[in-house]
C-alpha positions in Angstrom: 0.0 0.0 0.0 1.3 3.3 -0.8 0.7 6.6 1.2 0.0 9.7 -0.5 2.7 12.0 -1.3 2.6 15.8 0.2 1.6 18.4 -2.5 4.2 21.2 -2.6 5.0 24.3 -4.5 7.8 26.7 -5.3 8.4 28.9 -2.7 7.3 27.3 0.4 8.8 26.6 3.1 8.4 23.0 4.7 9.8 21.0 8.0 11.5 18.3 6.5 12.9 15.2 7.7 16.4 15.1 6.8 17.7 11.8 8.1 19.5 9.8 7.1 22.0 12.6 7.2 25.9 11.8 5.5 29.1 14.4 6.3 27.7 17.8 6.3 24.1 17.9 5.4 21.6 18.6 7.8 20.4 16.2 9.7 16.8 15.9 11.9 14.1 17.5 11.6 14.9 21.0 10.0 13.0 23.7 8.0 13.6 23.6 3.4 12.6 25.9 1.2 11.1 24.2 -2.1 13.2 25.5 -5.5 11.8 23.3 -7.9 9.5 24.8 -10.5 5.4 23.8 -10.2 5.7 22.1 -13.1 8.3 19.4 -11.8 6.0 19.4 -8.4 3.0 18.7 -9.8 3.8 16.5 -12.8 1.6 13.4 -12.3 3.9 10.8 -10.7 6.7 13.4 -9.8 7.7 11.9 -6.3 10.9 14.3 -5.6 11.1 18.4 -5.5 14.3 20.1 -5.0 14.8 22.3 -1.6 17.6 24.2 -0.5 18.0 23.7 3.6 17.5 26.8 5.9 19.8 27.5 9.0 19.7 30.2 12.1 23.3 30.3 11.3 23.8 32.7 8.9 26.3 34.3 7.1 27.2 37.4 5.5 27.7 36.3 1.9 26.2 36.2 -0.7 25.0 32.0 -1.0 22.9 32.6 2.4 19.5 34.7 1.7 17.8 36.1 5.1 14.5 34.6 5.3 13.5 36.5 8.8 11.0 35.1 11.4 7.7 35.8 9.8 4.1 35.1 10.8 3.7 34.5 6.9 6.7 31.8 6.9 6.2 30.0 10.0 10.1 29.8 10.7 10.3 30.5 14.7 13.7 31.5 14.4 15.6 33.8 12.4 16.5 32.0 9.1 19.1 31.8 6.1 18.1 29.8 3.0 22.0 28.1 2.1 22.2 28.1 -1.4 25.5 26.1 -1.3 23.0 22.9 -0.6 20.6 21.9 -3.2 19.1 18.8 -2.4 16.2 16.3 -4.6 14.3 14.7 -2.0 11.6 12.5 -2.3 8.8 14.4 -0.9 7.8 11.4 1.8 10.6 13.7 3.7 8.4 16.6 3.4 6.7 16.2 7.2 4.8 19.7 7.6 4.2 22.8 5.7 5.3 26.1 7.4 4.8 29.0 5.4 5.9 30.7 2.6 9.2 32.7 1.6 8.5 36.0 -0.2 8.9 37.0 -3.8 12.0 39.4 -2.7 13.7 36.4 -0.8 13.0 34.2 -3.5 14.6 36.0 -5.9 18.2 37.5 -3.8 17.6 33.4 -3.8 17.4 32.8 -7.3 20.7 35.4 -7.5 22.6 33.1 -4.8 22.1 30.3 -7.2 23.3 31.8 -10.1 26.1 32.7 -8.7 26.8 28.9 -6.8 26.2 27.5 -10.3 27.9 30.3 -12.1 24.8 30.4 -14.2 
């Protein structure tokens, strides 16, 4: 028997369950923010998103983007989004929906990714 998958989309901001964890991922139960277009999360079938982790240890460059405690976002700490970890996960990891980033954040985001990925 097979449980239903979560439905997620771009932008939000999810607790996810990050074990097993190897070398320096995060590990536990810790907040991700979903990168992955809507049309890779909903495609019929699609069982992974991609997510980038978020962390109340920040940093002041330019791969971290402040994601601030916000009613709106659910975080109940002061948040980075780390850009320097892009993870696929299959979205059985995807254990409660917190909120949502905004559209500035997502895009200094989409920035910190292009520079990562020199794209």
């Amino acid at each position: 028997m097979t449980s239903e998958l979560p439905r997620c989309s771009r932008g939000e901001i999810w607790l996810l369950d990050w074990n097993p964890r190897r070398g320096s991922e995060h590990g536990g139960f810790r907040p991700g923010l979903i990168i992955q277009s809507d049309l890779g999360n909903h495609a019929e079938g699609a069982r992974t998103t991609v997510v980038v982790p978020l962390t109340t240890q920040g940093r002041t460059y330019a791969f971290y983007v402040p994601v601030p405690k916000a009613k709106d976002n659910g975080l109940p700490a002061d948040s980075w989004a780390n850009a320097t970890q892009v993870f696929t996960v299959d979205k059985s990891r995807l254990a409660k929906r917190l909120g949502k980033a905004t559209s500035t954040q997502m895009k200094a985001l989409a920035q910190a990714l292009q520079a990562v990925l020199e794209l």
